[in-house]
C-alpha angles and dihedrals in degrees: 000000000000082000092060098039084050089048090050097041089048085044089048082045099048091045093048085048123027099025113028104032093040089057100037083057084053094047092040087054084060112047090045087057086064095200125145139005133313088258082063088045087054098045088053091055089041087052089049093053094051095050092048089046086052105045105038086044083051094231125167120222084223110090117247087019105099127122113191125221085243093056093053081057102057091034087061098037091051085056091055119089110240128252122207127190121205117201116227 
């Protein structure tokens, strides 16, 4: 159990760091630089949630290449020994 609460809390760390605030610095360049139209303004936010949907989904922009979130999980859950409780 230690093993899967380690894995989340690296995943939540790697999304805050790597994925969200990296973007956000992207999307916040551009908005201080205070150039074109609010369609421009709209495709830059459009551009900051794909690149959050992609990294934190862990897609590749190669086709056939995407490993889900969900896949990491049982991955990881099929390389861990089984416990089983019995109830007395």
């Amino acid at each position: 159990m230690a093993e899967m609460i380690h894995f989340i809390r690296q995943t939540q760390a790697y999304c805050q760091v790597e994925v969200i605030e990296c973007s956000w610095e992207t999307l916040h360049q551009f908005i201080q630089q205070k150039k074109g139209d609010l369609d421009s303004l709209i495709d830059a936010h459009r551009s900051y949630l794909d690149r959050i949907v992609k990294k934190v989904l862990l897609r590749s922009h190669k086709a056939g290449r995407e490993v889900s979130a969900a896949t990491l999980v049982v991955t990881f859950s099929d390389t861990q020994p089984r416990k089983t409780y019995s109830i007395k």
